[in-house]
C-alpha positions in Angstrom: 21.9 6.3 0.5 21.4 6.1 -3.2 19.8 3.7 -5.4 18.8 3.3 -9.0 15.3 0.9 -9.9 12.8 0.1 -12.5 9.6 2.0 -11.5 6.9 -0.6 -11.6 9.5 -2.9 -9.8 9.3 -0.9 -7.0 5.4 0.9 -7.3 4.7 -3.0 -6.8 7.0 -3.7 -3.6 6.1 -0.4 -2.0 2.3 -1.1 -2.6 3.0 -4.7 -1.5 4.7 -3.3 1.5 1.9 -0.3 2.5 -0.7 -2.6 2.7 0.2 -3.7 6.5 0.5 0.1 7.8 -2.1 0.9 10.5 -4.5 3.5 9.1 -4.8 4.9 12.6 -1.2 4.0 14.0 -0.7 4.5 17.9 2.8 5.9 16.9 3.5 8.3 14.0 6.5 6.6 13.3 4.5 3.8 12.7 3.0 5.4 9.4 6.4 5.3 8.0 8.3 2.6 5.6 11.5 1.7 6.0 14.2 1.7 2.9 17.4 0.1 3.5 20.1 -0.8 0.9 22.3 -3.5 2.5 26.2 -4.0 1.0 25.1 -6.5 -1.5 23.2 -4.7 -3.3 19.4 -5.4 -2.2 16.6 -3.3 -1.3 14.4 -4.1 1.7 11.3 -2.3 2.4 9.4 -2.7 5.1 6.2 -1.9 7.8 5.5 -3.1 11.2 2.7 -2.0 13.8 3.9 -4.2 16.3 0.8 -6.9 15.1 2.1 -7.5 11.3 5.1 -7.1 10.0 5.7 -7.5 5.6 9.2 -7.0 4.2 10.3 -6.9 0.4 13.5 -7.8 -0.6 14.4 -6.5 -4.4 17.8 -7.0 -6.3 19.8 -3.8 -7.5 22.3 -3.5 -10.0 24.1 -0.7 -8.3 23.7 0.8 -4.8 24.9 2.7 -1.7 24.4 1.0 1.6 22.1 2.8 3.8 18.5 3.4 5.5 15.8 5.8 5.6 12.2 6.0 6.9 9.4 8.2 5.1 5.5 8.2 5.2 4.5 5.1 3.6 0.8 5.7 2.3 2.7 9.2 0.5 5.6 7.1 -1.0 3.1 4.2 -2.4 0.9 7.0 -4.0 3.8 8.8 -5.5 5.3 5.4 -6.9 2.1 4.7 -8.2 1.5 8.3 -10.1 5.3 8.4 -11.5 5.8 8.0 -15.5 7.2 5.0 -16.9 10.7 5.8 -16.2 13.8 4.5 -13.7 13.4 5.8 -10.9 16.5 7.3 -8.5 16.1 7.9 -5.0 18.8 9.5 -3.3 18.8 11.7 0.4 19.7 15.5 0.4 20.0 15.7 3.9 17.1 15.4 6.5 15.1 14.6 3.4 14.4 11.9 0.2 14.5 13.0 -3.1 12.4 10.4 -5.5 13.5 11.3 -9.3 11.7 9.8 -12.2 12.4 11.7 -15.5 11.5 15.1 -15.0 9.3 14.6 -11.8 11.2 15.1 -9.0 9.6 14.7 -5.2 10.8 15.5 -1.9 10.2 13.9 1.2 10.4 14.3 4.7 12.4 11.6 6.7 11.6 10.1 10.3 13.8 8.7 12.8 14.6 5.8 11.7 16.5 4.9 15.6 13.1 5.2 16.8 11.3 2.7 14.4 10.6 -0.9 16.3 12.8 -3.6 15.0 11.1 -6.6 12.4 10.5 -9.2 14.5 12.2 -12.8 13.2 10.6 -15.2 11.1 9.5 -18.2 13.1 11.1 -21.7 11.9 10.2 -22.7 8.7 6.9 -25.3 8.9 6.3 -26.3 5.2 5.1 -25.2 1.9 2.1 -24.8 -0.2 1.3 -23.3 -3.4 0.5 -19.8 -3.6 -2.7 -20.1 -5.6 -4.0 -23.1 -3.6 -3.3 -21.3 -0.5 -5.0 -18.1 -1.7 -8.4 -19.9 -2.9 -8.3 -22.0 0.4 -8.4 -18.4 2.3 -10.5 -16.8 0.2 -13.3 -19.5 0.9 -13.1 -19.8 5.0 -12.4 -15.8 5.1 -16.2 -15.3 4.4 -17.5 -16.7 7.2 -14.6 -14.5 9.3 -16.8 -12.9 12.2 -16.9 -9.0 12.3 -17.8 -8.5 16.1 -14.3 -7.9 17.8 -16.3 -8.0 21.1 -16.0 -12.2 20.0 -12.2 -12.7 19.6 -12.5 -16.4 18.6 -14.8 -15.6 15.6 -12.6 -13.0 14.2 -9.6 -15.3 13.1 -9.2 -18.4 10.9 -8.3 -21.6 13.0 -5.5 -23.6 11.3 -4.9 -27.1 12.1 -2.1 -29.0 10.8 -1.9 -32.9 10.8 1.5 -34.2 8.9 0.5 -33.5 5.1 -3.0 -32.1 5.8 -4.2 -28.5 6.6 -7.7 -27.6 7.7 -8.7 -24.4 7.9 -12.3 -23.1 9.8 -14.1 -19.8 10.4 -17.3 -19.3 11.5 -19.5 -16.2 12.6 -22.5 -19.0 14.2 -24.4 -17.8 11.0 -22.2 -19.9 9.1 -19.4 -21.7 9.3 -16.7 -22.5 6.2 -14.1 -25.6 6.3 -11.3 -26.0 3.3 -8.8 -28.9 3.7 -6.0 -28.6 1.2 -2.7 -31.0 0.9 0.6 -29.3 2.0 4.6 -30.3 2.1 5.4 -30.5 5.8 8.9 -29.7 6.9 8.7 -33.0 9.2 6.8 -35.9 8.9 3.8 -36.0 11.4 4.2 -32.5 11.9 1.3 -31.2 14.0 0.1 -27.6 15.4 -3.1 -25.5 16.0 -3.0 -22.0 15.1 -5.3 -18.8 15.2 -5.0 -16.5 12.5 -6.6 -12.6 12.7 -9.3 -13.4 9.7 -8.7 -10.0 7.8 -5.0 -10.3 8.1 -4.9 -14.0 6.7 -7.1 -12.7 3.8 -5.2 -9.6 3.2 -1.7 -11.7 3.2 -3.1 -14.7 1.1 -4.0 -12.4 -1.3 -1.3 -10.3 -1.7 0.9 -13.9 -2.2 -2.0 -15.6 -4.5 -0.1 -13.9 -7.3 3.3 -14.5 -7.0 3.3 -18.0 -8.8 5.3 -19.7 -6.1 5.3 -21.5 -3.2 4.0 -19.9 0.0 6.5 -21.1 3.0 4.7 -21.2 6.2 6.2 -20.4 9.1 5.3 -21.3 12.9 6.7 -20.4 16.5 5.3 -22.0 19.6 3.6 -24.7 18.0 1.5 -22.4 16.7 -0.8 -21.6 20.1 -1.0 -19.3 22.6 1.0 -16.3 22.2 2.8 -17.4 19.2 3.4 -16.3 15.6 2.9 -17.3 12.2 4.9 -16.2 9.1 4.3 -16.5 5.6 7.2 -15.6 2.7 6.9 -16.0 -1.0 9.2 -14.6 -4.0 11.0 -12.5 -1.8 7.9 -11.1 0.1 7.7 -11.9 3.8 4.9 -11.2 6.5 4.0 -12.1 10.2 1.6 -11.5 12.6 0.3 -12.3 16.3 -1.5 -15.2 16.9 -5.1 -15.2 18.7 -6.3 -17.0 21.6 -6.7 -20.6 20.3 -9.8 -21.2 21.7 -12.8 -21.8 19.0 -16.2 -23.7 18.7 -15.5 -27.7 18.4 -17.2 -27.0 14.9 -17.0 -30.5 13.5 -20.1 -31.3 16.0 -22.0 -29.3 13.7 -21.1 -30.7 10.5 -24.3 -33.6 9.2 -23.4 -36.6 8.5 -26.6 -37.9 7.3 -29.3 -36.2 5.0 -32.7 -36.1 3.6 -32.6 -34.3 0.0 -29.8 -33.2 -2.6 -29.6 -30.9 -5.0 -27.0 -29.8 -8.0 -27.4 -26.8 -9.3 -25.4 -24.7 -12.0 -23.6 -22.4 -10.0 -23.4 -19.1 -12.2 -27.0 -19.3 -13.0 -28.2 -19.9 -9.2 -25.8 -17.0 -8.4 -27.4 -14.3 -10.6 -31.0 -15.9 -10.0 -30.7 -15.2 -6.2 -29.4 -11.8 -7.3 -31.9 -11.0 -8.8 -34.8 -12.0 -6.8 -32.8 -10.7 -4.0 -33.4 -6.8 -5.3 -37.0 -7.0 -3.3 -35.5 -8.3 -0.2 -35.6 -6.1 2.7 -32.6 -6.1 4.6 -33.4 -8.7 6.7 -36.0 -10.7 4.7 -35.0 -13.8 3.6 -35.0 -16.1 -0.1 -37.1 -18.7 0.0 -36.1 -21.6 -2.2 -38.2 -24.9 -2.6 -36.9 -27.5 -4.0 -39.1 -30.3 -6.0 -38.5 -32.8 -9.2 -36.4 -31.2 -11.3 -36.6 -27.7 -10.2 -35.5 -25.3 -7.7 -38.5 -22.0 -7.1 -36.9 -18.5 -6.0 -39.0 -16.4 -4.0 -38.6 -13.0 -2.3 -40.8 -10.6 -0.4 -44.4 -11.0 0.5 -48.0 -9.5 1.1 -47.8 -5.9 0.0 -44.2 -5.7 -0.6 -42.8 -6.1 -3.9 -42.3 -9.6 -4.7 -40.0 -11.7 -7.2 -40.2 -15.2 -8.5 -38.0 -17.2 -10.4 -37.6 -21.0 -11.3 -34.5 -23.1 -12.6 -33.7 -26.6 -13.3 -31.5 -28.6 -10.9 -30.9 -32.1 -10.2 -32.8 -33.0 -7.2 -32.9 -35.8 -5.2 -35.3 -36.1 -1.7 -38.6 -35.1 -0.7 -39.9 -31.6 -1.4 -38.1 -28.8 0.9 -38.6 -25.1 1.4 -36.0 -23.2 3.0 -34.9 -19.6 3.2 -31.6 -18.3 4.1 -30.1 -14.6 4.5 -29.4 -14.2 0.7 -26.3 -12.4 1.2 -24.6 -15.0 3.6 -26.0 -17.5 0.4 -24.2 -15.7 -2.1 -21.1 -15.5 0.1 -20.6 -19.4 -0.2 -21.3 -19.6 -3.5 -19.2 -16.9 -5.0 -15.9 -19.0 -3.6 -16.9 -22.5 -4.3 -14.6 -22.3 -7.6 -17.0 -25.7 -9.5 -19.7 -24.8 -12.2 -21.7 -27.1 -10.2 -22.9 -26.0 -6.4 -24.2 -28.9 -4.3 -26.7 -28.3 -1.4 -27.7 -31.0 0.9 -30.4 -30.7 3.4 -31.7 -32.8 6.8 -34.8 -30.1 7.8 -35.9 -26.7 7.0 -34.9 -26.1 10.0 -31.5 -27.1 10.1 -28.0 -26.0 8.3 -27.9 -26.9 4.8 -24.2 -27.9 3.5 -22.8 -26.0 0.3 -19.9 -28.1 -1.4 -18.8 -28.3 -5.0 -20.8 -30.7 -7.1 -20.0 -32.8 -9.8 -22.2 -34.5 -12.8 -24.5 -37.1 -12.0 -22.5 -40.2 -10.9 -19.7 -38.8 -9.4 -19.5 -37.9 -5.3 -19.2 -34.7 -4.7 -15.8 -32.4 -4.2 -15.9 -32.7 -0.1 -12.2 -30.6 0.6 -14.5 -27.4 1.2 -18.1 -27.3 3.1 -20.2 -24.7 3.9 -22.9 -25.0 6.1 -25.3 -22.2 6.5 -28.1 -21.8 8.9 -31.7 -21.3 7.5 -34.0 -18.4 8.4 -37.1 -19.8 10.2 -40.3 -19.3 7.9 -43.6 -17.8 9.5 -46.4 -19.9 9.1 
């Protein structure tokens, strides 16, 4: 096996490719990534645990057919460290030699008859675009539960209706819903699907910047013990499906409220930073809302205590409500507007983040993100 590449060509694909090796893997061979030159000249790298799967497929101008398996984490840190320089990578027996100008590193192959096969892509389902598919994510994945003791909070549920995609997650602190417009495969296509959250986040991210369309991929009509692919500029991943069962979330969604506010989202942002430095751990931000202002508060009594006041756009009778500030700052840091819009029914009650626009206009509604309030001591 020999081949000839451009190094960041390959530091890019083999970090790409690392990314979905277990930490702790079951197996040792699991660690490893598999190299394989096929006859026509491509290179495919790729990783499996038996829950994700990614492959990378690059073009070579010269090769010898072949494949190998070597410690992945080693061979994305080397790739990374090596000088600007083509690199060669050749065998020399029961080892890989990686050869990049006059650093030369030897590895130490595994059984590569002993690696688990890729498993194959489920039929195609439709496209989206890689950076609308990587914001979507990116905004639902922060309400992705943590507590794997609650399967059906730790994934993102995916429901497809013909051109439509709506994706939820929810940790019952708060709950996040993007829709987003997609190009089915068939007309009045429609499938459920439930996505490990951190996995979905990690692949989203890793195809946000490839400046193509993602193709989606489903098997089983995306429930039960299905799968779900995703490929992108010759970068392909899969992974296991979850139970589908989650919370019939819409339920919780108001319809109606009493008060509305807009408020500049960079400044709210570093104002609840700020106030938040005197917040205990779990003490919350109060915020009261009245004419044309919005009053930060943190802490209380004896503790240190922090204050601060900003204009917003207010509509609705006086409210004071107080949320965990870091679950706050989660749904604003994704909302991608300069304007964040917060509508309220009782202090009691979730308030709904969405993405405001100037006075006049409706609000953005294709992401909501409601967030239960902290009851305040009388």
């Amino acid at each position: 096996m020999l081949f000839r590449i451009d190094r960041d060509q390959l530091a890019e694909a083999v970090a790409w490719t690392a990314r979905s090796l277990p930490t702790r893997p079951s197996m040792p061979v699991l660690a490893g990534m598999r190299l394989e030159v096929t006859d026509d000249h491509r290179l495919k790298l790729s990783g499996f645990d038996y829950e994700v799967s990614a492959e990378v497929t690059l073009d070579l101008e010269t090769g010898e057919p072949g494949v190998v398996l070597v410690s992945g984490r080693l061979l994305a840190e080397i790739t990374r460290a090596l000088p600007a320089q083509p690199v060669n990578f050749t065998l020399d027996g029961a080892k890989a030699v990686v050869t990049c100008g006059s650093t030369r590193f030897t590895l130490l192959t595994m059984p590569v008859e002993d690696y688990p096969s890729l498993p194959v892509m489920p039929p195609a389902a439709g496209r989206v675009g890689s950076d609308v598919f990587a914001s979507a994510v990116a905004q639902v994945a922060v309400a992705v539960g943590k507590d794997d003791t609650l399967p059906m909070l730790t994934g993102v549920r995916m429901e497809i209706e013909g051109d439509l995609i709506t994706l939820a997650a929810t940790d019952r602190y708060r709950l996040a819903v993007r829709e987003l417009k997609w190009e089915p495969a068939q007309p009045g296509l429609q499938a459920v699907a439930m996505i490990p959250g951190r996995t979905l986040a990690d692949i989203a991210k890793a195809l946000g910047g490839t400046g193509a369309e993602v193709e989606i991929a489903l098997s089983s009509g995306g429930t039960g013990e299905g799968m779900i692919g995703f490929s992108s500029a010759g970068r392909r991943t899969t992974t296991r499906l979850l139970d589908p069962e989650f919370p019939k979330y819409r339920s919780l969604l108001p319809t109606e409220f009493s008060a509305r506010a807009d408020v500049a989202t960079s400044a709210f942002v570093e104002a609840v930073k700020r106030v938040a430095l005197v917040a205990e751990r779990n003490t919350p931000v109060r915020l009261t809302f009245r004419g044309g202002e919005v009053v930060l508060e943190a802490g209380s009594g004896d503790e240190a205590q922090a204050v601060e006041v900003l204009p917003v756009d207010f509509e609705g009778d006086e409210i004071t409500i107080a949320f965990n500030h870091q679950y706050l700052l989660d749904g604003l840091a994704v909302l991608d507007s300069d304007v964040a819009r917060m509508q309220f029914t009782t202090p009691t009650k979730p308030a709904i983040i969405t993405a405001g626009k100037p006075a006049g206009e409706e609000a953005a509604s294709d992401y909501r993100y409601l967030i239960m309030p902290i009851r305040l001591s009388s």
